[in-house]
N, CA and C atoms as a LAMMPS dump frame, in Angstrom:
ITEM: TIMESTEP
0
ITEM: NUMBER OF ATOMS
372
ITEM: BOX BOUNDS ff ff ff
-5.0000000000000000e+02 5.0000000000000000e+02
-5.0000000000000000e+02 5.0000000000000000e+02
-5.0000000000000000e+02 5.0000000000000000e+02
ITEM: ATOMS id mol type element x y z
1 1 1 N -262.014 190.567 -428.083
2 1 2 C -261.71 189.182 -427.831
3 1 3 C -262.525 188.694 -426.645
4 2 1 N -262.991 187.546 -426.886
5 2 2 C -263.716 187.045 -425.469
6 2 3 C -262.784 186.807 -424.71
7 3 1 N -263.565 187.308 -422.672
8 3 2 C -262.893 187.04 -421.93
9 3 3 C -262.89 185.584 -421.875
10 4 1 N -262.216 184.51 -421.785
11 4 2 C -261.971 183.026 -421.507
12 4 3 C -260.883 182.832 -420.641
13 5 1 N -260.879 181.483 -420.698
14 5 2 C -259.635 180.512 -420.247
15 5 3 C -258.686 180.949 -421.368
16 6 1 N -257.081 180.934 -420.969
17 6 2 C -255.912 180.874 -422.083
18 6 3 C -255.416 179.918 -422.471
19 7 1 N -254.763 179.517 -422.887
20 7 2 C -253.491 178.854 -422.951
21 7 3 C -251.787 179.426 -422.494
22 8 1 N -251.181 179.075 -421.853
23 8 2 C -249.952 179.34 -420.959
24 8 3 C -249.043 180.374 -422.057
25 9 1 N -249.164 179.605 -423.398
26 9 2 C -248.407 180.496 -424.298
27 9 3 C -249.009 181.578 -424.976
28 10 1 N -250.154 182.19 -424.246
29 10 2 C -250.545 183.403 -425.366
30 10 3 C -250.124 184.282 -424.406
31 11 1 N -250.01 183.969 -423.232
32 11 2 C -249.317 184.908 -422.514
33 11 3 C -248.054 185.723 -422.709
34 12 1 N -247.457 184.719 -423.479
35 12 2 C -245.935 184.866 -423.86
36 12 3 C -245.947 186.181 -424.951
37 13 1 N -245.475 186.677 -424.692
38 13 2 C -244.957 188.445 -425.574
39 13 3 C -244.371 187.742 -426.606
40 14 1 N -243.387 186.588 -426.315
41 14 2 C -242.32 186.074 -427.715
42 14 3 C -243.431 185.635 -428.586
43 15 1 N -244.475 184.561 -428.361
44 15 2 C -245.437 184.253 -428.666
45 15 3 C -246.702 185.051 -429.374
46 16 1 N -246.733 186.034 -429.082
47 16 2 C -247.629 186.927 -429.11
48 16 3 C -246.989 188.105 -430.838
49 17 1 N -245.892 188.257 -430.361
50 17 2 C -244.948 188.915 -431.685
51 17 3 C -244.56 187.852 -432.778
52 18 1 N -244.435 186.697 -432.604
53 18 2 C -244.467 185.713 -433.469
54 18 3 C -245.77 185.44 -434.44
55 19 1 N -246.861 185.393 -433.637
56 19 2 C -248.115 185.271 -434.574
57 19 3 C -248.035 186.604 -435.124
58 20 1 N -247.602 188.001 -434.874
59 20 2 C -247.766 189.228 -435.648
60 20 3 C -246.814 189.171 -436.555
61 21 1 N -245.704 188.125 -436.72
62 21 2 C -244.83 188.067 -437.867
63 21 3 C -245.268 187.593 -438.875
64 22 1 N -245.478 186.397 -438.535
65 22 2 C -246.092 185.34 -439.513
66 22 3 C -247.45 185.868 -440.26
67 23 1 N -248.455 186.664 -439.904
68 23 2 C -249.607 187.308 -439.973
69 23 3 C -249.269 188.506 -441.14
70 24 1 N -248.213 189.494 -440.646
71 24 2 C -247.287 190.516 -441.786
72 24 3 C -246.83 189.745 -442.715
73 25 1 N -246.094 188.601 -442.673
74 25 2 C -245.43 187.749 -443.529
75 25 3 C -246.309 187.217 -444.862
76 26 1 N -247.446 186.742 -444.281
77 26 2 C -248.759 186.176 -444.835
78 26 3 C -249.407 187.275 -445.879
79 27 1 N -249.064 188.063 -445.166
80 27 2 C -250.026 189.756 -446.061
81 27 3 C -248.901 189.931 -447.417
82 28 1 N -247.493 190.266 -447.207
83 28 2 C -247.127 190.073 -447.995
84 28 3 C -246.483 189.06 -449.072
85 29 1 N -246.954 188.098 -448.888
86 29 2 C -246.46 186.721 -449.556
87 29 3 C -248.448 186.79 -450.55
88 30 1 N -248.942 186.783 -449.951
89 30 2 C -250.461 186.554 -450.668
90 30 3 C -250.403 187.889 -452.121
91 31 1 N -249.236 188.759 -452.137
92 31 2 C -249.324 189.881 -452.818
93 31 3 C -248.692 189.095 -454.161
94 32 1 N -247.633 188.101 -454.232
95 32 2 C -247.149 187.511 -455.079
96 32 3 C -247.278 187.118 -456.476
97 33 1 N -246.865 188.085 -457.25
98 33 2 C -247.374 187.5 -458.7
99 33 3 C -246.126 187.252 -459.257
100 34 1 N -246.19 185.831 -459.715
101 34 2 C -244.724 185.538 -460.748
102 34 3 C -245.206 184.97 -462.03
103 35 1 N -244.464 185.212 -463.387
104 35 2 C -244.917 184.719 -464.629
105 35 3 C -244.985 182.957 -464.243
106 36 1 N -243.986 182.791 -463.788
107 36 2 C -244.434 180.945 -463.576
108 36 3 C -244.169 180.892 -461.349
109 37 1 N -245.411 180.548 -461.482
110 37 2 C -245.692 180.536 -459.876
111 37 3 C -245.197 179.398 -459.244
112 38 1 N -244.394 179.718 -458.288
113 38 2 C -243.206 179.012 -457.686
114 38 3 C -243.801 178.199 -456.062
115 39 1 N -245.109 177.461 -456.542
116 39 2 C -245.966 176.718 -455.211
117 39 3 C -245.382 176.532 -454.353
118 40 1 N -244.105 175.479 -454.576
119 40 2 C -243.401 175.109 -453.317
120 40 3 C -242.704 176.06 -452.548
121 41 1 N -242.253 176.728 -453.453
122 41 2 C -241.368 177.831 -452.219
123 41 3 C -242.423 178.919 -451.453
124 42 1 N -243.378 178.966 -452.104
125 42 2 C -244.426 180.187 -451.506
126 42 3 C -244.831 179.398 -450.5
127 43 1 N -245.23 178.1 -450.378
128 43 2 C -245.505 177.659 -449.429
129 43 3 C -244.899 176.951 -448.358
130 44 1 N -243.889 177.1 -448.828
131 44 2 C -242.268 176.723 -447.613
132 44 3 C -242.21 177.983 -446.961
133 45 1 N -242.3 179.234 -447.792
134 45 2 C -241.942 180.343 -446.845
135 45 3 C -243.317 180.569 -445.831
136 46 1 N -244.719 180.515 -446.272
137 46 2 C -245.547 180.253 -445.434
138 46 3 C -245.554 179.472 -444.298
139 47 1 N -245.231 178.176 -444.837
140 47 2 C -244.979 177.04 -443.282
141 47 3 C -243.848 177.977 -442.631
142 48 1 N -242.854 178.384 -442.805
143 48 2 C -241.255 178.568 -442.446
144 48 3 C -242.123 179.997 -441.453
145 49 1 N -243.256 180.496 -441.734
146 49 2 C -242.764 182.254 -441.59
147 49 3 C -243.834 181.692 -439.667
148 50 1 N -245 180.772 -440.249
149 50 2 C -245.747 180.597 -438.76
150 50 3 C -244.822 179.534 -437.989
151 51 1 N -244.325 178.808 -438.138
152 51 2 C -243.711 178.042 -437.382
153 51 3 C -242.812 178.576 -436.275
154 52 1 N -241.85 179.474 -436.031
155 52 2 C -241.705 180.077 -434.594
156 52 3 C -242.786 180.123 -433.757
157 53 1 N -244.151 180.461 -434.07
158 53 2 C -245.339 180.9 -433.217
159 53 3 C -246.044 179.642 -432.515
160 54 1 N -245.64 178.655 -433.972
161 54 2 C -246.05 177.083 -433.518
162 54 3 C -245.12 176.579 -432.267
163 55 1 N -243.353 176.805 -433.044
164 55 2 C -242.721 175.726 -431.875
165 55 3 C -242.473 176.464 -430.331
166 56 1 N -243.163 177.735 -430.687
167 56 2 C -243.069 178.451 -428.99
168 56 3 C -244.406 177.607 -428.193
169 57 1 N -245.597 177.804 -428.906
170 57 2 C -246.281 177.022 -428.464
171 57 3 C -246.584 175.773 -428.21
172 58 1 N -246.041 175.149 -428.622
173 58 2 C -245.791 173.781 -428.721
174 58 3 C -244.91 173.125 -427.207
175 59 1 N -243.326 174.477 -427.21
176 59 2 C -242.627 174.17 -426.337
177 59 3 C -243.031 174.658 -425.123
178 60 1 N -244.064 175.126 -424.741
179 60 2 C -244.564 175.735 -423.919
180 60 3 C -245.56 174.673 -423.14
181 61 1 N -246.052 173.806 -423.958
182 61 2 C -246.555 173.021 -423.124
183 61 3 C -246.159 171.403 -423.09
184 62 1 N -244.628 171.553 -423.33
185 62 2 C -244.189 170.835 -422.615
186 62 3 C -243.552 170.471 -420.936
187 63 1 N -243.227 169.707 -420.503
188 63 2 C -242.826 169.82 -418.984
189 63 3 C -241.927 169.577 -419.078
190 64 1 N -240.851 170.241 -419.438
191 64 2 C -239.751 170.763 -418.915
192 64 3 C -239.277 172.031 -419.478
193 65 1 N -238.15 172.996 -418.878
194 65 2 C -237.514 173.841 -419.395
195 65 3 C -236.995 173.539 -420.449
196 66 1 N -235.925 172.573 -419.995
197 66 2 C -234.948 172.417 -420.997
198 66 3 C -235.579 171.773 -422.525
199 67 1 N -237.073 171.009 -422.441
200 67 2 C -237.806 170.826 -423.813
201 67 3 C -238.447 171.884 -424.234
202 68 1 N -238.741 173.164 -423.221
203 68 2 C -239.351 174.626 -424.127
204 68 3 C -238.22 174.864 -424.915
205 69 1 N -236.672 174.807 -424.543
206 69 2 C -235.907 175.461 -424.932
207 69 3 C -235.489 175.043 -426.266
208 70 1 N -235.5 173.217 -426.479
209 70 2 C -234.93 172.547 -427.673
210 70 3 C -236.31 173.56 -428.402
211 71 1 N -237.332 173.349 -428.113
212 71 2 C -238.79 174.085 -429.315
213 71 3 C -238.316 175.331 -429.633
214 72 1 N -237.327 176.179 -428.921
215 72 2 C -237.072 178.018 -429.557
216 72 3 C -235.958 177.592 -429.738
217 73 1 N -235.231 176.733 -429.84
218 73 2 C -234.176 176.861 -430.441
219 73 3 C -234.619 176.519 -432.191
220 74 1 N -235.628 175.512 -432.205
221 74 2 C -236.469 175.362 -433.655
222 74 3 C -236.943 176.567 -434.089
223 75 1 N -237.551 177.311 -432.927
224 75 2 C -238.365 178.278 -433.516
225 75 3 C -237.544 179.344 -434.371
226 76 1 N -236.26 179.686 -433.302
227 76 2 C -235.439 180.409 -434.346
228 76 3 C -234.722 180.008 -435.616
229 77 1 N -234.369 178.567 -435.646
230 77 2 C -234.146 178.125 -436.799
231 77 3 C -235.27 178.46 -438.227
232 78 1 N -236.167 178.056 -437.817
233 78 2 C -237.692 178.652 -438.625
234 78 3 C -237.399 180.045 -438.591
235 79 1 N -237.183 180.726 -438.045
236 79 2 C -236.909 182.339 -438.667
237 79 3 C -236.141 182.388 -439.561
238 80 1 N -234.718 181.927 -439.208
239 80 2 C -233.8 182.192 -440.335
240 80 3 C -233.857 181.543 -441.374
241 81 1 N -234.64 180.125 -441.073
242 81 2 C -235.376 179.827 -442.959
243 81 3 C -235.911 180.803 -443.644
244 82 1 N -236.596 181.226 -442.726
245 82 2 C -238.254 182.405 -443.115
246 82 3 C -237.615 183.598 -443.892
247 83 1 N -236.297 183.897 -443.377
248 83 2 C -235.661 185.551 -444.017
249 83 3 C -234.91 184.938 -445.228
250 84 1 N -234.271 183.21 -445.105
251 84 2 C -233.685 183.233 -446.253
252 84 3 C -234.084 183.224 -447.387
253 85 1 N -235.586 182.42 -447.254
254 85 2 C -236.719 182.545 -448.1
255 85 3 C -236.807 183.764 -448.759
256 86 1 N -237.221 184.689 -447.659
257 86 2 C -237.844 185.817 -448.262
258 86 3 C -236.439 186.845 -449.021
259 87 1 N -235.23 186.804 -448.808
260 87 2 C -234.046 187.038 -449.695
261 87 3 C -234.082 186.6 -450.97
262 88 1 N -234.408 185.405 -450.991
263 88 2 C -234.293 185.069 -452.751
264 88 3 C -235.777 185.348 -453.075
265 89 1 N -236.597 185.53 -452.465
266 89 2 C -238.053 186.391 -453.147
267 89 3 C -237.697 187.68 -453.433
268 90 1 N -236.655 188.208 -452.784
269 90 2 C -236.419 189.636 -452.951
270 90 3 C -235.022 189.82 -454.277
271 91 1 N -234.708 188.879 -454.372
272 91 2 C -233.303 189.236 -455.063
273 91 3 C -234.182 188.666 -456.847
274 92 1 N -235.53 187.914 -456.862
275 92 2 C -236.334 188.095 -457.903
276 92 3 C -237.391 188.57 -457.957
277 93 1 N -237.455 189.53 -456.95
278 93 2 C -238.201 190.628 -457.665
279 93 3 C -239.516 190.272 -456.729
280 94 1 N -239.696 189.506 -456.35
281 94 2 C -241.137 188.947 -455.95
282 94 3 C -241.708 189.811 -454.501
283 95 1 N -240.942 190.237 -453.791
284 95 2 C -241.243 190.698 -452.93
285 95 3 C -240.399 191.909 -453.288
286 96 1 N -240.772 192.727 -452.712
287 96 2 C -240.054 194.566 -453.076
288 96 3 C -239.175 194.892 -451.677
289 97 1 N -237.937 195.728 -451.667
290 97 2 C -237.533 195.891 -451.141
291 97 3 C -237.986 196.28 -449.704
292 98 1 N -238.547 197.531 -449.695
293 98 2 C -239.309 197.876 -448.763
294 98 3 C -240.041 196.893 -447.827
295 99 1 N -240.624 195.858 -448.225
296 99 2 C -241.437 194.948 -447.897
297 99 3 C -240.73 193.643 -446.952
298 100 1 N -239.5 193.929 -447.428
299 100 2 C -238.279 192.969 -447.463
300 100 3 C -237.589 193.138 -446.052
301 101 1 N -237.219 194.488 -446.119
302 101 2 C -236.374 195.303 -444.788
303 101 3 C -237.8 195.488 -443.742
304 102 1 N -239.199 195.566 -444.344
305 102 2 C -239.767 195.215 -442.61
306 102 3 C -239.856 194.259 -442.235
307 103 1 N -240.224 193.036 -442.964
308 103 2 C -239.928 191.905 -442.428
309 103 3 C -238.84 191.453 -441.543
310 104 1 N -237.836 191.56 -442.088
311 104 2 C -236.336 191.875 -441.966
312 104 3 C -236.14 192.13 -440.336
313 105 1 N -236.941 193.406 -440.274
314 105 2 C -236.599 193.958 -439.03
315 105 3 C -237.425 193.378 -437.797
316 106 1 N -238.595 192.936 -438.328
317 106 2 C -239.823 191.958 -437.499
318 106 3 C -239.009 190.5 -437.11
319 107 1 N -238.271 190.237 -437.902
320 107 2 C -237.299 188.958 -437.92
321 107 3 C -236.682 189.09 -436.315
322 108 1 N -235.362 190.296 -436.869
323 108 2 C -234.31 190.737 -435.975
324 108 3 C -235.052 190.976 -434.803
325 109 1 N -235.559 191.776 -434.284
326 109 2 C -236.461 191.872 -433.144
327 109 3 C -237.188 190.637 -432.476
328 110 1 N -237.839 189.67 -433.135
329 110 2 C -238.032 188.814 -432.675
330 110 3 C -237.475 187.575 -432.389
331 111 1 N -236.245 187.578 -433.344
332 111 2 C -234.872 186.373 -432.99
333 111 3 C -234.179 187.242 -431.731
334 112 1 N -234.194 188.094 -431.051
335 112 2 C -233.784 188.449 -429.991
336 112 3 C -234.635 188.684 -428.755
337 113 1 N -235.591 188.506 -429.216
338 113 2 C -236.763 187.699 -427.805
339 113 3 C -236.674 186.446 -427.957
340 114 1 N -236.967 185.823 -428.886
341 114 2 C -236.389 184.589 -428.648
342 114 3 C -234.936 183.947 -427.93
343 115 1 N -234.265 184.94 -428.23
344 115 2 C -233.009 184.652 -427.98
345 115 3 C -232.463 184.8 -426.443
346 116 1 N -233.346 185.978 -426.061
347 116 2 C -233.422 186.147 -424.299
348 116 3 C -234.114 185.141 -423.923
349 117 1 N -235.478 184.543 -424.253
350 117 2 C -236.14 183.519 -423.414
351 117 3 C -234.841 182.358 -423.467
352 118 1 N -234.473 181.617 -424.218
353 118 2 C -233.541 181.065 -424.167
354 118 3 C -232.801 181.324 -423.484
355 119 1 N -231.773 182.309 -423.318
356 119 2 C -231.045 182.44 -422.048
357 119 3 C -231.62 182.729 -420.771
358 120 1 N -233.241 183.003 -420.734
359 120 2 C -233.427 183.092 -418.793
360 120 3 C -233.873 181.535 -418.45
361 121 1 N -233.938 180.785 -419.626
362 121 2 C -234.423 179.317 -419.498
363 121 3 C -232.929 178.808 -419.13
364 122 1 N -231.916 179.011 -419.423
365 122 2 C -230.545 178.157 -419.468
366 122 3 C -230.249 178.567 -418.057
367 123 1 N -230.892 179.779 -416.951
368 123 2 C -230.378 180.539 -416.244
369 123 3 C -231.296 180.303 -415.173
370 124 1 N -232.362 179.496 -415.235
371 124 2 C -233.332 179.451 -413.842
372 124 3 C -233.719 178.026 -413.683
């Protein structure tokens, strides 16, 4: 990576594990074969899976705390779209189990960094 200037939020670890979700998410959603191909939802779960990575960044360069915080409170909302999504991809078949439970667990792990920044934001 070139050494450069950053941006405030690539610094961010929450930030940083968010683009590696959405990125895993992406790998397995592009694997998708259905007899009748289901555009909108493949691409709801796409928007749904980067959007934490967006509204961290987003809320990050706003000026204030309490407006980073309304953005991860979105961001986690966008997760739990992102897994409900990927549940009914899994309960037809479209995504495989295996595939399902890492996501799954990339989810859980990262709705609980999210979930700490939120509370040291409510706390400083």
């Amino acid at each position: 990576m070139m050494d450069e200037e950053r941006f405030p939020f690539e610094d961010l670890e929450v930030w940083q594990e968010a683009v590696n979700f959405a990125d895993h998410c992406l790998n397995i959603i592009e694997k998708i074969e259905t007899d009748r191909k289901h555009y909108r939802l493949i691409e709801q779960v796409e928007s749904a899976c980067a959007s934490p990575a967006l509204n961290i960044a987003e809320g990050k360069g706003r000026f204030s705390k309490k407006e980073f915080g309304q953005f991860l409170y979105i961001s986690r909302g966008s997760l739990f779209e992102t897994i409900t999504l990927l549940e009914i991809f899994r309960r037809r078949n479209w995504i495989d189990d295996s595939d399902f439970l890492s996501l799954k667990k990339r989810a859980i792990q990262l709705g609980k960094r999210i979930n700490s920044l939120i509370n040291f934001l409510k706390k400083s």
